[in-house]
C-alpha atoms as one frame of an Amber mdcrd trajectory, in Angstrom:
protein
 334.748 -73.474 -55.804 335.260 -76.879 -53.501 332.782 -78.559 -52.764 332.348
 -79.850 -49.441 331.064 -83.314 -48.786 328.782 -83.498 -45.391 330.459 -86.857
 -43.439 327.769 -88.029 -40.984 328.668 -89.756 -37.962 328.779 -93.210 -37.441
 325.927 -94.967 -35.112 327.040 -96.139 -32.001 325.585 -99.850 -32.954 328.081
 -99.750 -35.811 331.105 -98.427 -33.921 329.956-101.383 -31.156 329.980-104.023
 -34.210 333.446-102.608 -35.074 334.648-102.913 -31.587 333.595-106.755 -30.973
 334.433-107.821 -34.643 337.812-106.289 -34.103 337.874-108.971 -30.747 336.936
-111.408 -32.135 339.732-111.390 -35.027 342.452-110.718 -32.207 340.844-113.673
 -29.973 341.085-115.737 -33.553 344.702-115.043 -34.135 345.044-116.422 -30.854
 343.247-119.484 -31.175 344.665-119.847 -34.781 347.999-120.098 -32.475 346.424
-122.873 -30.026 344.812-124.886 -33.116 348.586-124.712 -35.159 350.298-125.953
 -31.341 347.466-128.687 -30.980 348.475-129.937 -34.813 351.982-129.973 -34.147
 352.090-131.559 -30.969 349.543-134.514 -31.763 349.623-134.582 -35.220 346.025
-135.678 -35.402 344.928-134.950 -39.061 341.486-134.706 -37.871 342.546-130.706
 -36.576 343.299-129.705 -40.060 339.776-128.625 -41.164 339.962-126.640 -37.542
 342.662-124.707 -38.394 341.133-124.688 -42.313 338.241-122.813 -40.657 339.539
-120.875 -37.738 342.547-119.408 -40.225 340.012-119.108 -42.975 337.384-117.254
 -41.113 339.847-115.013 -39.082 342.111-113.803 -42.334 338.390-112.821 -43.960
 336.956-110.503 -40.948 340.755-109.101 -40.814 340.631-108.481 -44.167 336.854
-106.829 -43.912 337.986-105.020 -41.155 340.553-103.355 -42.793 337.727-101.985
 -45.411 335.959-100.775 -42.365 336.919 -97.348 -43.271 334.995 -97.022 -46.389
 332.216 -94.208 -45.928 329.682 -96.391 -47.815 327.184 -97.879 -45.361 326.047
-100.739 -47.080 329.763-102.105 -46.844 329.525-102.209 -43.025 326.478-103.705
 -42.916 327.533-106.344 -45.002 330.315-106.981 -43.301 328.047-107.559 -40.294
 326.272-109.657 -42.303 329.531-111.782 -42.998 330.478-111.876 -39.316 327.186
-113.477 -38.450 326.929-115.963 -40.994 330.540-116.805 -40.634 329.958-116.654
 -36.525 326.561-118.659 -36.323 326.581-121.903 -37.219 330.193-123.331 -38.046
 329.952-126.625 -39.686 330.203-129.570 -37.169 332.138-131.681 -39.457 335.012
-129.381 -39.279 335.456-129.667 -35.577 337.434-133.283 -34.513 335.469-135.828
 -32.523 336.567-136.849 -28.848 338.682-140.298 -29.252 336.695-143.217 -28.124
């Protein structure tokens, strides 16, 4: 005989993490856009470790995302985990200073 695995449904916390991750990588593809215009039309070297970060940080919750599927629950949570740590604190030397 088969046997049947019992799938449990997911918590509504993680299907809300889902939902704002997935936002968040679709409002960083779009700023990944603005950052690459904002190189290209100043040329101001000092946007480089921008886009470094923003295209960095948006191709690795894309690429969690996609694993979102998995049925193993310690895989969402850490890619919570990820999203905070990556979300949190980004580092201030990455981010150009005004021109004085």
């Amino acid at each position: 005989m088969t046997d049947i695995a019992k799938s449990y449904r997911m918590p509504g916390t993680l299907k809300a993490a889902q939902f704002i991750i997935t936002l968040e990588v679709a409002f960083g593809l779009v700023g990944l856009a603005i950052t690459l215009a904002g190189l290209f039309a100043t040329f101001q070297w000092g946007i480089l470790p921008a886009l470094i970060y923003v295209a960095g940080s948006t191709g690795l919750l894309g690429w969690l995302l996609s694993r979102w599927s998995s049925r193993r629950t310690y895989l969402r949570w850490a890619i919570i985990a990820v999203h905070l740590l990556l979300r949190s604190a980004p580092p201030s030397s990455t981010w150009p200073s005004s021109p004085q």
